[in-house]
C-alpha positions as CSV (number, residue, x, y, z in Angstrom):
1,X,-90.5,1.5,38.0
2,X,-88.6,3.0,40.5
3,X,-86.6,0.4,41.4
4,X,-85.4,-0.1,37.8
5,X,-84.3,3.8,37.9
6,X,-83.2,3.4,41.1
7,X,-80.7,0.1,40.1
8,X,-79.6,2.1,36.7
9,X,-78.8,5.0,39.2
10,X,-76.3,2.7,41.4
11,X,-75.1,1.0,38.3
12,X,-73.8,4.1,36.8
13,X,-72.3,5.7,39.9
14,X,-70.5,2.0,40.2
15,X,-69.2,2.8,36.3
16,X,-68.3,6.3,37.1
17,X,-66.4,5.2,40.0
18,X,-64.3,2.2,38.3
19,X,-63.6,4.4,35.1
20,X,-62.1,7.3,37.7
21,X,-59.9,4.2,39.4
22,X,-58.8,3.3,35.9
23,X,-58.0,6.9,35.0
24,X,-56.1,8.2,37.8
25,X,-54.2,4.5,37.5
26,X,-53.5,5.0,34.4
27,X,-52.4,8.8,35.1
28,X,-50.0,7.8,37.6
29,X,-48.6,5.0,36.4
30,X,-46.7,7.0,33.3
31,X,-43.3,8.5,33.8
32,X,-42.4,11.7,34.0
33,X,-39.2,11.8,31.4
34,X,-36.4,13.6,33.6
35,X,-33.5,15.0,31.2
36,X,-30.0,14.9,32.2
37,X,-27.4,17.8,31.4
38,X,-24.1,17.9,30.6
39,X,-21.4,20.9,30.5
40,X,-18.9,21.9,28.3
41,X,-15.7,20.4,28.6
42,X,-11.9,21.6,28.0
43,X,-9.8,18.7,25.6
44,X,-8.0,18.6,22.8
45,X,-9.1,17.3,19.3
46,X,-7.4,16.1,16.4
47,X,-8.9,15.5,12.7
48,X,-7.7,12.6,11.2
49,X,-7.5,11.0,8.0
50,X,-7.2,7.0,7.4
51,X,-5.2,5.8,4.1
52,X,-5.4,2.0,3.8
53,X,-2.2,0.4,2.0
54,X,0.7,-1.8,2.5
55,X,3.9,-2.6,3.8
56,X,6.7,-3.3,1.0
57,X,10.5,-3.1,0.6
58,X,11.8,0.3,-0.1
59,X,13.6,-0.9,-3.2
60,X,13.0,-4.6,-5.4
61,X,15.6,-6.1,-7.3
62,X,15.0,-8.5,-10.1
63,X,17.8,-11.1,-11.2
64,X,17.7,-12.2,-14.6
65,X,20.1,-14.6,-16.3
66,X,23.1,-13.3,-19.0
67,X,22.2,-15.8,-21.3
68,X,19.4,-18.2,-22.6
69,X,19.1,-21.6,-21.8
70,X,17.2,-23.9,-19.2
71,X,17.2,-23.4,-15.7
72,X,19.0,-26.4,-14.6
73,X,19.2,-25.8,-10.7
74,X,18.3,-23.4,-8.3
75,X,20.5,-23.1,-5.3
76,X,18.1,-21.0,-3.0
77,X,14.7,-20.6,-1.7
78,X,11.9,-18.2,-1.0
79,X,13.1,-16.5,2.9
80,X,16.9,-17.1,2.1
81,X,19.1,-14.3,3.1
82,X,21.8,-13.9,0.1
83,X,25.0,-11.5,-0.4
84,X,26.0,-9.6,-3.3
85,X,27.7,-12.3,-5.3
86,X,25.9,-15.4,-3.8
87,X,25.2,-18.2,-6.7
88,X,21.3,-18.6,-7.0
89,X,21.1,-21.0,-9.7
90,X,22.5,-22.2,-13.0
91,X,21.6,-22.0,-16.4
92,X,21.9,-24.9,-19.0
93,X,22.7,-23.4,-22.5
94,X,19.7,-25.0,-25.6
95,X,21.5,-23.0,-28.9
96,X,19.1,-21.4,-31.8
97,X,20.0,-23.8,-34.5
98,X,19.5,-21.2,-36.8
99,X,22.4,-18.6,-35.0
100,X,24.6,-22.0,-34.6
101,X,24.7,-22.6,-38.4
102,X,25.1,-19.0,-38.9
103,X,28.0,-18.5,-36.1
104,X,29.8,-22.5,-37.9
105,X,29.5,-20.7,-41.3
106,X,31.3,-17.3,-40.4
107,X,33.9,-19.6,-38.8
108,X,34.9,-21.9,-41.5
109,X,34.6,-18.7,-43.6
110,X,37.1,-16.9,-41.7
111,X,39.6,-20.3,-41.8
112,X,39.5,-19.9,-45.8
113,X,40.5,-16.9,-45.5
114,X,43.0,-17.2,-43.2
115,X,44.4,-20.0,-45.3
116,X,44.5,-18.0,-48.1
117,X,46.2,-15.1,-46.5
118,X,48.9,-17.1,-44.8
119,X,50.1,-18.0,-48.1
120,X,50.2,-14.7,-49.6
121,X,52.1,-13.5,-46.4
122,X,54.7,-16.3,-46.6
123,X,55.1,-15.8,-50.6
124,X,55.8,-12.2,-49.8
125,X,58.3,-12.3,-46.8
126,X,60.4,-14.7,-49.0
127,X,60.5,-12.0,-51.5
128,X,61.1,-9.3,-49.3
129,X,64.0,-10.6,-47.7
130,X,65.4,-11.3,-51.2
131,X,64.8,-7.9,-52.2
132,X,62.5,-8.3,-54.6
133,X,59.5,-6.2,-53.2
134,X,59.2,-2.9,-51.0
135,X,59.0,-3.1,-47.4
136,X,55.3,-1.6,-48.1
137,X,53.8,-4.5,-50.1
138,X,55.4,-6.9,-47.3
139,X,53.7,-4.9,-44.7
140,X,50.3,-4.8,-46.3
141,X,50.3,-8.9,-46.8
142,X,51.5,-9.2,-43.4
143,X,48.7,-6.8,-41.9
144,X,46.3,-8.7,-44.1
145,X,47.5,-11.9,-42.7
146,X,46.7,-10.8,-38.9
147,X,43.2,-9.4,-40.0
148,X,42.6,-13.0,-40.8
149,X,43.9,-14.5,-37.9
150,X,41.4,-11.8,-35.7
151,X,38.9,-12.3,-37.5
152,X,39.0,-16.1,-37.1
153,X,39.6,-15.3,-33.6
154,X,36.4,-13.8,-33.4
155,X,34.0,-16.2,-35.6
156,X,35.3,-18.7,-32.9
157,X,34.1,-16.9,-30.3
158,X,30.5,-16.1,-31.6
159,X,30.6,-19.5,-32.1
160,X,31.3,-21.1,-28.4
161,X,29.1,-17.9,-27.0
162,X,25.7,-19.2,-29.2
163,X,27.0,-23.1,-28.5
164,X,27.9,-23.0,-24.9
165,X,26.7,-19.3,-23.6
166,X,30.3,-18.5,-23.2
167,X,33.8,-18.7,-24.4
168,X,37.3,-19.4,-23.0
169,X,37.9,-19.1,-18.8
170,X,34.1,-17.1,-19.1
171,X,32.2,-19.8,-19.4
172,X,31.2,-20.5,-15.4
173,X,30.4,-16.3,-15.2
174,X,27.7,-16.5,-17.7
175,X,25.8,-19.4,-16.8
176,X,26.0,-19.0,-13.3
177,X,23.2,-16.4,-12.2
178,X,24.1,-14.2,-9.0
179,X,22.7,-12.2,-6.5
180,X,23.6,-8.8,-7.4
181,X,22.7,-7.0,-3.9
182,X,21.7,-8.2,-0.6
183,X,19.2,-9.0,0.7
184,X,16.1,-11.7,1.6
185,X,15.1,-14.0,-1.5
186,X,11.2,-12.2,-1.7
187,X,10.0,-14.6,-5.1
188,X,11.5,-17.0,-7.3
189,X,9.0,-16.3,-10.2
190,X,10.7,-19.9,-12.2
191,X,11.4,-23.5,-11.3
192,X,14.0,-26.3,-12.4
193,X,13.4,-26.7,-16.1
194,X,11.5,-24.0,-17.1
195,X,12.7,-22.3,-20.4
196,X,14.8,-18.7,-19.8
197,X,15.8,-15.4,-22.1
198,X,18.2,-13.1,-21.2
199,X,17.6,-9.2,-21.7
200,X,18.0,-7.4,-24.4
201,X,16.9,-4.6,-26.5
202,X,13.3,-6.0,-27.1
203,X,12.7,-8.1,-24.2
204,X,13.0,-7.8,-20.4
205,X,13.9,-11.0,-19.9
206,X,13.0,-13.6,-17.4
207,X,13.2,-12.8,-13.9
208,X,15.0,-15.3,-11.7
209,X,14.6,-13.9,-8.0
210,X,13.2,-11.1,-6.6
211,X,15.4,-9.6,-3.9
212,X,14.9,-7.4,-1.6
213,X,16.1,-5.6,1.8
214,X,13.7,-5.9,4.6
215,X,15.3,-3.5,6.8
216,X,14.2,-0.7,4.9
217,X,10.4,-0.8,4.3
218,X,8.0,1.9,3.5
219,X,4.6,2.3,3.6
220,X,2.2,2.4,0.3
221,X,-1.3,4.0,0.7
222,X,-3.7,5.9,-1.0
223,X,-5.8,9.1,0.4
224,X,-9.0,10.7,-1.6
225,X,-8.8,13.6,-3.1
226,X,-10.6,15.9,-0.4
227,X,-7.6,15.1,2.1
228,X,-4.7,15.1,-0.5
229,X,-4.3,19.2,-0.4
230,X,-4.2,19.0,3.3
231,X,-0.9,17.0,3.4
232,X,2.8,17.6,3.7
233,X,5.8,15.9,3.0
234,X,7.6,15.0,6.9
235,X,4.0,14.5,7.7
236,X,4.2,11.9,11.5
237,X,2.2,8.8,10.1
238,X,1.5,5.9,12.6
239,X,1.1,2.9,10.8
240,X,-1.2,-0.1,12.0
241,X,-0.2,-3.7,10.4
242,X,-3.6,-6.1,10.3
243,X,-0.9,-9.0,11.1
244,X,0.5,-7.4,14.5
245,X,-2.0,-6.5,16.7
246,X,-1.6,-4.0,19.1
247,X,1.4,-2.2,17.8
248,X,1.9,0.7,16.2
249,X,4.6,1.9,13.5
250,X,6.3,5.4,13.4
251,X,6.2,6.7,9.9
252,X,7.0,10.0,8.0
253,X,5.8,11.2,4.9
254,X,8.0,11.2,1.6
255,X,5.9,11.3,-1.2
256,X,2.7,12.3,-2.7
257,X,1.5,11.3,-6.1
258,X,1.5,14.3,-8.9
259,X,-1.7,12.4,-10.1
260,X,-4.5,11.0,-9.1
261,X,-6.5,7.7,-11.0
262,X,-10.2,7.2,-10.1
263,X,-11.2,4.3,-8.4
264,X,-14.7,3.2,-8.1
265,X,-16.0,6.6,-9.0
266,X,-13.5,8.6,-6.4
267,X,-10.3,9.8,-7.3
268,X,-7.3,8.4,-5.3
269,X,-3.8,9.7,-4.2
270,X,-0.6,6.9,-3.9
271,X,1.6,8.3,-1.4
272,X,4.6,6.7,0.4
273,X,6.2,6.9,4.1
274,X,9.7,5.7,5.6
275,X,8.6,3.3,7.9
276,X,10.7,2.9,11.1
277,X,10.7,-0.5,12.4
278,X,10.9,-2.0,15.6
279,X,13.7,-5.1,16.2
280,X,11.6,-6.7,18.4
281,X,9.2,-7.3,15.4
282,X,9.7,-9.0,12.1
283,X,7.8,-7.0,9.2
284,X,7.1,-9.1,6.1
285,X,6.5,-7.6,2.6
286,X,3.0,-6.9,2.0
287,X,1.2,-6.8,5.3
288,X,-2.0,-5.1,5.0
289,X,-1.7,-1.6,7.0
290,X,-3.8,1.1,7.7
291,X,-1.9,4.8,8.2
292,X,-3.3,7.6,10.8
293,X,-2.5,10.9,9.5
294,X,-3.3,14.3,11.8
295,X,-4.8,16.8,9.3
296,X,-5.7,19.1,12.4
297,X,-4.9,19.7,15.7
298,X,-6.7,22.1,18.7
299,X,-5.6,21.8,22.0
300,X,-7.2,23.6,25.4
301,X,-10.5,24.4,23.5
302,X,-14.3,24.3,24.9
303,X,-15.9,21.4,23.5
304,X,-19.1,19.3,24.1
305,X,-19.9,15.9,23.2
306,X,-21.2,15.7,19.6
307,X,-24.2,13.6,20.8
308,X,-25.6,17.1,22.3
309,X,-25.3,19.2,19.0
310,X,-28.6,19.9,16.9
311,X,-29.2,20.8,13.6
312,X,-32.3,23.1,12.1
313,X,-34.4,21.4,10.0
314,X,-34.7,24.4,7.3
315,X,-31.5,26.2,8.5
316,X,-29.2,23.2,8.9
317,X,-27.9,25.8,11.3
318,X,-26.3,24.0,14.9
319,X,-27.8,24.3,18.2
320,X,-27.9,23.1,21.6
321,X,-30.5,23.8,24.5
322,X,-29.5,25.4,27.7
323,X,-30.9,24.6,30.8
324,X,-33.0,27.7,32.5
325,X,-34.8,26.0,35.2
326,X,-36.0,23.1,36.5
327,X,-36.3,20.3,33.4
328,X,-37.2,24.3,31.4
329,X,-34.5,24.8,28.4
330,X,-33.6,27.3,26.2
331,X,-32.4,27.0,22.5
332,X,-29.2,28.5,21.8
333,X,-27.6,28.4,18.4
334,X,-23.8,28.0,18.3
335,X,-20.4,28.0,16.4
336,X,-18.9,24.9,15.8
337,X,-15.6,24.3,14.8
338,X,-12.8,21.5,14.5
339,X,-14.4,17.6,15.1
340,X,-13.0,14.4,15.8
341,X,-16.5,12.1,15.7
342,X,-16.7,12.1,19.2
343,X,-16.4,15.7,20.9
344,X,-17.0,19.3,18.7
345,X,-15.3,22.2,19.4
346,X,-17.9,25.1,20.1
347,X,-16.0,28.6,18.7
348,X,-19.2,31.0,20.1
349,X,-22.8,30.4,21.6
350,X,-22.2,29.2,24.9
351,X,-20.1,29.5,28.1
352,X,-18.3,26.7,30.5
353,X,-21.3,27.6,33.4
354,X,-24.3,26.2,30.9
355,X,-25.7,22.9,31.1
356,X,-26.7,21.0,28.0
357,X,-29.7,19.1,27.7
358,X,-29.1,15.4,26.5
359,X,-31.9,15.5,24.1
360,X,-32.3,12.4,23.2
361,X,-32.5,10.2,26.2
362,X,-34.7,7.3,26.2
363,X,-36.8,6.5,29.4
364,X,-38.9,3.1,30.1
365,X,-42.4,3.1,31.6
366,X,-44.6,0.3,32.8
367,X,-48.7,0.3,32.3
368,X,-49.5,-3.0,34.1
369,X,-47.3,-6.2,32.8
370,X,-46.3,-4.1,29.8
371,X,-43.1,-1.9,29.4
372,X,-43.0,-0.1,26.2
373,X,-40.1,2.9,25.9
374,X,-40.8,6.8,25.2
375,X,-37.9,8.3,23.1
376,X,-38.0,12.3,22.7
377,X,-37.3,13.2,19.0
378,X,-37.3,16.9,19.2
């Protein structure tokens, strides 16, 4: 008997002693978590604002024909640089049947009448040179007989217009189209053959080129509501184009839309900047591009890094903690002011000589062949 007591005796100082082992093992083997601090810095910090747009021509011009017809050759392409009078293609007259008839009818009209009036006017100069009738009854036929002749005249020319486009030495004017500025060839909406109106009172017309000078370009963008009352027209803009990397575009502001139109649930501002380019690049209308506008701008303040700043869970209200002592730290709220994202302007609540704790610093510790990480989510 007493060698069983005696053997559970030495077993359990044996257990005592490897559970002790495993303890302080484990004890020792965790890591103490060691915060770093960092001060307050002096910098200067802009707010900035994005607006996402374009690149287009200042000013478009669209070319449409005089007359109506068939476009029976184009004398340009898409990338051509024109001048103002440049021949861009050439319209083929088709006549409305309908207007011909009309137009043949008014002529033949006007011959009858002509007819008839050149006899009456010949009847009656005969008779006024033999006294018979008064000067005025000569002068009426006479002014009768020229109506007639104008009016001919004029049925004539309704005629060739509807039949040819034209009429007389105008026939090349209207049925050639023209540029009528300078500038690059940006579209040519038609092709060889396709069927063409001219404007008028109740139709724009078909468009034959799209012109336009691309050594004046502006910028096109939109900004949201929240940022709109914070701009100004001569606003700096630098303008980033997705298809030239690395280079960057002065701008200025010229315009900013009256109204606003709601896009996916948030109300959008258009606004335009003169965009000053650079020879060394050519800009093509309709480049994607991203404008940079400076809403705000501090410089010498105190700031930290926003990674140190805090917020109250029921207060909201910001804070950092100051270092007191050895890894011992102190809760101080603060003031915060103007931001960029990356540093925070502190307006009150600390001074330059305070160290900041970097609160949430993540440490790795090793139990055996296992390393897990301890992150501090005060």
């Amino acid at each position: 008997m007493n060698k069983i007591v005696r053997y559970f005796v030495i077993a359990l100082v044996v257990f005592g002693v490897l559970f002790a082992a495993a303890f302080f093992i484990k004890s020792n083997s965790t890591a103490t978590i060691s915060y770093e601090t960092q001060g307050p810095i002096i910098t200067s910090i802009e707010k900035k604002t994005v607006a996402t747009g374009k690149v287009i021509p200042e000013d478009e011009v669209e070319v449409k024909p005089q007359v109506q017809g068939i476009l029976e050759e184009l004398f340009v392409e898409e990338g051509d640089f024109v001048n103002e009078g440049d021949l861009l293609a050439r319209i083929k007259v088709v006549a409305d049947e309908g207007q011909l008839n009309s137009a043949k009818g008014r002529m033949e009209n006007a011959k009858i009448v002509l007819e008839n009036a050149t006899i009456e006017y010949q009847r009656t100069k005969k008779l006024f040179e033999t006294a018979i009738i008064s000067q005025q009854e000569f002068q009426n036929s006479q002014l009768n007989y020229n109506r007639a002749q104008q009016d001919l005249r004029n049925a004539q020319s309704d005629y060739e217009i509807i039949k040819s486009g034209s009429t007389g030495g105008s026939a090349t004017a209207n049925t050639n189209v023209r540029a009528t500025v300078a500038g690059t060839i940006l579209e040519l909406p038609v092709k060889e053959g396709d069927q063409v109106i001219q404007s008028n009172s109740f139709n724009a017309g078909t468009t034959i080129a799209i012109i336009a000078d691309l050594t004046k370009m502006i910028f096109e963008g939109k900004v949201d509501e929240a940022e709109v009352g914070r701009l100004k027209i001569g606003m700096p803009l630098s303008v980033s184009l997705g298809a030239i990397q690395d280079k960057s575009f002065e701008a200025k502001l010229k315009f900013i839309a009256p109204k606003g139109n709601e896009e996916q649930g948030a109300v959008q501002f258009k606004i335009e900047g003169d965009l000053t380019l650079d020879d060394d690049f050519f800009v093509r209308a309709g480049y994607s591009a991203n404008a940079s506008l400076v809403l705000q701008r501090k410089d010498s303040i105190m700031a930290i890094s926003e990674a140190l700043l805090q917020f109250d869970k029921t207060t909201q209200q910001p804070f950092v903690e100051i270092q007191t002592g050895e890894q011992k730290f102190e809760r101080k709220e603060v003031t915060i002011g103007i931001s960029d994202g990356i540093n925070v302007e502190i307006v009150e609540g600390i001074s330059m000589e305070d160290k900041i704790k970097v609160w949430n610093k993540t440490e790795a510790k090793k139990l055996g062949d296992e390393t897990t990480e301890n992150e501090d989510n005060q």
